[in-house]
C-alpha positions in Angstrom: -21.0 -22.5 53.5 -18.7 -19.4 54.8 -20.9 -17.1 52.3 -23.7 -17.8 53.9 -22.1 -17.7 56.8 -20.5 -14.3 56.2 -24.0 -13.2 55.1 -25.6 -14.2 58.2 -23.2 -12.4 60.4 -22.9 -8.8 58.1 -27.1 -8.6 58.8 -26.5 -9.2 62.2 -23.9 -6.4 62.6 -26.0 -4.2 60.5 -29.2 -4.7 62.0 -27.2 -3.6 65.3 -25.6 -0.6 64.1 -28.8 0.6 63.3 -30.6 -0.1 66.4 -27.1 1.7 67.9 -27.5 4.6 65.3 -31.1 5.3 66.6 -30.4 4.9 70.5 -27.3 7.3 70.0 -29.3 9.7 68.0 -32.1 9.7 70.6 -30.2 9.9 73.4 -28.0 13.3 71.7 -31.6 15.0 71.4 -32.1 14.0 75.0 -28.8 15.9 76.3 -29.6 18.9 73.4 -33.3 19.6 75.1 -31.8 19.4 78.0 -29.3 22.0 77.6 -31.7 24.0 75.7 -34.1 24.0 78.5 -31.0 25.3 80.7 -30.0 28.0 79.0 -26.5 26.6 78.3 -27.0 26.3 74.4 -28.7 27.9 71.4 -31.4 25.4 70.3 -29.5 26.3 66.5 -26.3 25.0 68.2 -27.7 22.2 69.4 -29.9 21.2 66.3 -26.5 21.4 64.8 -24.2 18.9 66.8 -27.3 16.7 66.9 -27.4 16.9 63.1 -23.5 16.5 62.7 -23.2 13.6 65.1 -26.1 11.3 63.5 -24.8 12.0 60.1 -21.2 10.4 60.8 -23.2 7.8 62.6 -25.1 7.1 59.6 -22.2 7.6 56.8 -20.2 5.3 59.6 -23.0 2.9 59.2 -23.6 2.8 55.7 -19.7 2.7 54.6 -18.2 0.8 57.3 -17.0 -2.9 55.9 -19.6 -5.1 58.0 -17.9 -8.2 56.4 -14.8 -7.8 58.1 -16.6 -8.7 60.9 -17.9 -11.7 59.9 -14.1 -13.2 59.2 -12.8 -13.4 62.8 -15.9 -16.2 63.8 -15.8 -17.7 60.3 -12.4 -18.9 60.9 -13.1 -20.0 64.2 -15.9 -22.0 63.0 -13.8 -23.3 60.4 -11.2 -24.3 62.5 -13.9 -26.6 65.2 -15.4 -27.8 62.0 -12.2 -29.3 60.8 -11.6 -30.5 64.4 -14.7 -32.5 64.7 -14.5 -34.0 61.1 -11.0 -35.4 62.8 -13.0 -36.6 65.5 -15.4 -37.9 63.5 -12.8 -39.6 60.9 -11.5 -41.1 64.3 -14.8 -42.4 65.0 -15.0 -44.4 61.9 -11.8 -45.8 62.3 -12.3 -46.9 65.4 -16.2 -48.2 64.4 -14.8 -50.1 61.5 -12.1 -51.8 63.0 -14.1 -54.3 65.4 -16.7 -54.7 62.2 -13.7 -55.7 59.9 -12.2 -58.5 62.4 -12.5 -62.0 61.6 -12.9 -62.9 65.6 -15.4 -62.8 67.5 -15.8 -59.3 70.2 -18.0 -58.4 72.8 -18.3 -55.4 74.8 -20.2 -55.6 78.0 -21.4 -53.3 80.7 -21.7 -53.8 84.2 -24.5 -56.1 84.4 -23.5 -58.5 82.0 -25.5 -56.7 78.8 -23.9 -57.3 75.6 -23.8 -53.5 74.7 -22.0 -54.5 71.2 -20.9 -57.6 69.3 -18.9 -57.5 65.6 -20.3 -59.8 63.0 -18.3 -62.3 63.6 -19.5 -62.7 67.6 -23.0 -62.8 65.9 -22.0 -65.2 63.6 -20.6 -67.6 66.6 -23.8 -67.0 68.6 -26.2 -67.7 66.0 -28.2 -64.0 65.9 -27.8 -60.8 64.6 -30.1 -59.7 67.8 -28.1 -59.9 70.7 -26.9 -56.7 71.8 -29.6 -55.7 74.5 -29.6 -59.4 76.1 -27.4 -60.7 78.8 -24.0 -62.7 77.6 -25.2 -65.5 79.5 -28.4 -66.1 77.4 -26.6 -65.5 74.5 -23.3 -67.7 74.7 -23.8 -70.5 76.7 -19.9 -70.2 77.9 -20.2 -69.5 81.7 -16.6 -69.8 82.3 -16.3 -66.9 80.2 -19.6 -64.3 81.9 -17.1 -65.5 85.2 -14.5 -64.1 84.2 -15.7 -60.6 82.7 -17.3 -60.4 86.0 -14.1 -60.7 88.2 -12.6 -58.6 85.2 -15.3 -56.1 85.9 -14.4 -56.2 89.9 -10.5 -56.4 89.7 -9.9 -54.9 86.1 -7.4 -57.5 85.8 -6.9 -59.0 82.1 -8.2 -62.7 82.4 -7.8 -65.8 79.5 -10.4 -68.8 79.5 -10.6 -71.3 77.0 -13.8 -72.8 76.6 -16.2 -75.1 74.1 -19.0 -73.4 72.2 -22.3 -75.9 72.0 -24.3 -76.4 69.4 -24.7 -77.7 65.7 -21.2 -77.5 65.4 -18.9 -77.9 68.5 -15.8 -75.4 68.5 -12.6 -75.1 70.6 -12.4 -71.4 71.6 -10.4 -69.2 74.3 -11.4 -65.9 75.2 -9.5 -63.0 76.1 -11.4 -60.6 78.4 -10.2 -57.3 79.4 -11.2 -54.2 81.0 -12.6 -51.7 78.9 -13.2 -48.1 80.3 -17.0 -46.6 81.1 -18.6 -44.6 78.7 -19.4 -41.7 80.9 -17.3 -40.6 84.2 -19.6 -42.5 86.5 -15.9 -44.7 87.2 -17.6 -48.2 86.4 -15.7 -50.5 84.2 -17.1 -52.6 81.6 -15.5 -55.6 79.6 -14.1 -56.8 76.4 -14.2 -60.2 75.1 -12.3 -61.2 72.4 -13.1 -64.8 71.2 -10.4 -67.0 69.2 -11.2 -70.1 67.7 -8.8 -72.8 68.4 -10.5 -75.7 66.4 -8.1 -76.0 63.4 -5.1 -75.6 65.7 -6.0 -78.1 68.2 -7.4 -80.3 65.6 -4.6 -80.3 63.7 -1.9 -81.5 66.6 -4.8 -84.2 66.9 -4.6 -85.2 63.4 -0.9 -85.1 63.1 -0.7 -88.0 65.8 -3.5 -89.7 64.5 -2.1 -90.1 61.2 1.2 -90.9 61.9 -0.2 -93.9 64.2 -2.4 -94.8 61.3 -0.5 -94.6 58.5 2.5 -96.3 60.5 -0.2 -99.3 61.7 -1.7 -99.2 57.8 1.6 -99.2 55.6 3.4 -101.7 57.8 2.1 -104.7 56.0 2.2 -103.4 52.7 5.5 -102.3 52.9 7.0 -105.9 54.6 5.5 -107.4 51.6 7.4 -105.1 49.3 10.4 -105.9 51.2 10.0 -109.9 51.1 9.3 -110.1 47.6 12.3 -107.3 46.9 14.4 -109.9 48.8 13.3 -113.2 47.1 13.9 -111.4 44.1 17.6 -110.8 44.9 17.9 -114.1 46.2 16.6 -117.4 44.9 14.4 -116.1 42.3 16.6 -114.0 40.5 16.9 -115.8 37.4 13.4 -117.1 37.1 11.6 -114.7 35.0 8.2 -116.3 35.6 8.7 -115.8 39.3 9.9 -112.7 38.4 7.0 -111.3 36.9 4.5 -113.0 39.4 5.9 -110.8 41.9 6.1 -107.6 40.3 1.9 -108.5 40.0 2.1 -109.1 43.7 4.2 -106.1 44.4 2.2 -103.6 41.9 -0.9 -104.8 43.7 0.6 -103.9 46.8 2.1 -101.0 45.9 -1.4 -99.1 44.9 -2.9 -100.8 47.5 -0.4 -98.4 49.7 -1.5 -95.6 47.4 -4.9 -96.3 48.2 -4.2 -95.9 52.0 -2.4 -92.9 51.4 -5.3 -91.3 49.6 -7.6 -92.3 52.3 -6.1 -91.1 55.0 -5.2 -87.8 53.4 -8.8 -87.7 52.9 -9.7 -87.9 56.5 -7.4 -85.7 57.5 -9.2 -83.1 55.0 -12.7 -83.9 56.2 -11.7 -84.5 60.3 -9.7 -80.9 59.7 -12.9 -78.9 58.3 -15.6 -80.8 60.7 -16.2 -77.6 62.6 -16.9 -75.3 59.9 -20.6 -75.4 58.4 -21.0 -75.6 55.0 -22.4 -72.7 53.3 -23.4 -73.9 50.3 -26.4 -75.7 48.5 -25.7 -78.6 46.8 -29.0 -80.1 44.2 -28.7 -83.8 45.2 -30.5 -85.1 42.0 -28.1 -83.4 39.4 -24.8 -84.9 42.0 -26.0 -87.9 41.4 -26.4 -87.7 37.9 -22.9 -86.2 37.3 -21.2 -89.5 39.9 -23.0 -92.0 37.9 -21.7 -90.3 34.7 -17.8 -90.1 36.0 -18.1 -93.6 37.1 -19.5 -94.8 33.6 -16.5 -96.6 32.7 -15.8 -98.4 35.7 -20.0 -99.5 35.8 -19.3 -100.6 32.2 -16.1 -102.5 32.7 -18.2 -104.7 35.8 -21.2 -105.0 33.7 -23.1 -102.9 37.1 -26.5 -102.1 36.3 -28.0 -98.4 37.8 -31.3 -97.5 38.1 -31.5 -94.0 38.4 -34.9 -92.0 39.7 -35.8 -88.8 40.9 -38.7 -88.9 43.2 -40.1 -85.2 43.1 -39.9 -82.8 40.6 -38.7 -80.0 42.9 -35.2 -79.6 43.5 -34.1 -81.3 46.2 -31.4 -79.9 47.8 -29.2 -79.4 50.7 -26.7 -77.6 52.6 -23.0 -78.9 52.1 -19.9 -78.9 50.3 -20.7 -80.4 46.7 -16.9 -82.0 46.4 -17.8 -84.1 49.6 -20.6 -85.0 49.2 -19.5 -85.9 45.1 -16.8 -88.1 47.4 -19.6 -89.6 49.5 -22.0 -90.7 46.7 -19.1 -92.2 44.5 -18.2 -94.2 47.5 -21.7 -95.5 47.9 -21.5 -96.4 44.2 -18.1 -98.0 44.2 -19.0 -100.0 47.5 -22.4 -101.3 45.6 -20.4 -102.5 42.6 -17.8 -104.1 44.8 -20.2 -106.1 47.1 -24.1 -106.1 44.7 -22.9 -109.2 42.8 -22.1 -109.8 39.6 -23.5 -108.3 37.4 -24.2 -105.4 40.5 -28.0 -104.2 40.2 -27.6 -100.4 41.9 -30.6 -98.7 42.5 -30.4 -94.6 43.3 -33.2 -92.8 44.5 -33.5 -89.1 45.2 -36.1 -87.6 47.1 -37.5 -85.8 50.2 -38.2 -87.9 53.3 -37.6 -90.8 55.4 -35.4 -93.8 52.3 -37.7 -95.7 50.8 -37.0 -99.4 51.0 -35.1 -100.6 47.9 -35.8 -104.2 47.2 -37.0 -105.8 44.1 -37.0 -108.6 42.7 -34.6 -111.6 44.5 -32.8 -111.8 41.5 -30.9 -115.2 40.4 -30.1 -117.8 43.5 -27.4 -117.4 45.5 -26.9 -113.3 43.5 -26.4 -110.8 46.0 -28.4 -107.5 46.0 -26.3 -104.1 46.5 -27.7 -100.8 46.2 -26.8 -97.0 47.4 -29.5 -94.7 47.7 -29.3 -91.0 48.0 -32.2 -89.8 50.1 -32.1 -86.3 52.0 -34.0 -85.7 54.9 -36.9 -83.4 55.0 -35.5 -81.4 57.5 -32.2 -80.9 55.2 -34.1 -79.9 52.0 -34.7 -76.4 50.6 
């Protein structure tokens, strides 16, 4: 770039030295005639000075080092070029930043116009076309567009905690701040930053609720324990068939407290991630396969019966998190053996649309039918 550079400026400067050379020159015959036409000088004297004086001009011109006038404004150039790559490195810092955070951002001007929203504030509103629209119309939060207005008016730092609508409800509080005007015209616009609050606040909600569960749940478990623990010390110390009675008795209750356990750990997992959608796709028909094939031994061991269909020959699937939905379809199976009879005839079906009835034949007298079926919506399919 700075040969070029240099190369522009030496033709410049030499295409001026000759224009320079020529008015010089010209204007030396001028003064000569002049004098000539006087009487003051001998036209030879005169031919001569003119002679000598375009001749230095023109050895000045020729031999003179026009590059050395190029390097004064190439380093000046190279010094604003490195400033505005600075700049511009600033720039991207400051661009990337609000891209890169995991919150939601606004920026908004005067009149309530989202002017610029971060992927994550898209990602909250449901659009990746929002800047251009009022805040309003695209976050129904009007507890928040309040309070960037009076931020806007007082450019006083405000804090509002709100509750996002939607598909998936989410606890949030927003931090809005003044934010200075793009230009000089003195008008103030404002920042929103959004924090989601969900987990936290569903957490100190789930931490009371499981300590009143699992307090109200293990209580009678556990005073069994204790009871049989006593009698065992007492009475029926030396009676080995009691003995081993209640070691049955207290094994059953024991896992029955496991059981509870488990359950409620598993609430607190799915209560805990209620507010985040699931992102993946999950093919019902092959789920249902694999949970009928992990609970082979325990459909074998009751003498269950499954009848097993796949309705369409698309893939039928949905959004959601396969290891819950694995969960909810094994519990559908478990409940069927439980409570279908003896032996348990399960029928699954998998399909798209509204669940077909599942009835069939009424079976012996006094048999009870149980069945789970595994049906997605139409709306929920791909």
């Amino acid at each position: 770039m700075n040969t070029k550079l240099s190369s522009q400026i030496a033709k410049t400067v030499s295409a001026i030295r000759t224009h320079d050379l020529f008015w010089a020159a010209g204007f030396a015959a001028l003064i000569g005639a002049g004098l000539i036409v006087a009487g003051f000088a001998d036209w030879r004297v005169v031919l001569g000075a003119w002679l000598a004086l375009g001749g230095a001009l023109f050895i000045r011109n020729q031999v003179s080092p026009v590059r050395s006038y190029a390097e004064p404004v190439i380093d000046i150039v190279d010094k604003q070029l490195a400033v505005r790559r600075e700049g511009l490195a600033d720039l991207r810092i400051a661009r990337d930043v609000p891209e890169a955070l995991p919150d939601p951002l606004f920026i908004l001007d005067t009149d309530g116009i989202v002017e610029y929203a971060n992927p994550a504030a898209k990602e909250l509103v449901g659009s990746d076309n929002i800047e251009g629209r009022h805040f309003a119309a695209a976050l129904r939060a009007p507890d928040v567009f309040e309070a960037a207005e009076a931020v806007i008016k007082t450019q006083e730092p405000q804090t509002v905690d709100f509750v996002t609508t939607g598909s998936v409800e989410r606890s949030c509080r927003a931090l809005v701040a003044p934010l200075g005007a793009k230009s000089g015209d003195g008008l103030t616009r404002a920042l929103i930053f959004v924090h989601d609050l969900t987990s936290e606040r569903r957490v100190e909600r789930m931490r009371a609720d499981f300590i009143a569960s699992a307090s109200h749940e293990l209580r009678t478990p556990i005073a069994s324990l204790l009871g049989f623990i006593e009698t065992m010390r007492g009475h029926a110390k030396d009676d080995p068939e009691a003995r081993e009675k209640f070691l049955g008795i207290m094994q059953s209750q024991a896992e029955r407290m496991q059981r509870l356990v488990s359950d409620l750990m598993s609430l607190s997992r799915i209560e805990l991630n209620e507010h985040v959608p699931p992102k993946g796709n999950v093919a019902l028909a092959d789920l249902a396969g694999d949970v009928i094939d992990s609970l082979a031994p325990l459909l074998e061991r009751a003498g269950a019966i499954v009848d097993f269909l796949n309705d369409t020959d698309e893939p039928t699937k949905i959004r959601g998190d396969r290891d819950e939905l694995f969960q909810a379809v094994q519990n559908l199976l478990d409940n069927a053996v439980k409570y279908g009879g003896d032996p348990a005839m399960i029928k699954v079906r998998v399909g798209r649309g509204p669940a077909p009835p599942l009835g069939g034949d009424a079976g012996a007298p006094g048999r009870r039918r149980g069945g789970a079926n595994c049906c997605a919506a139409e709306c929920a399919c791909r």
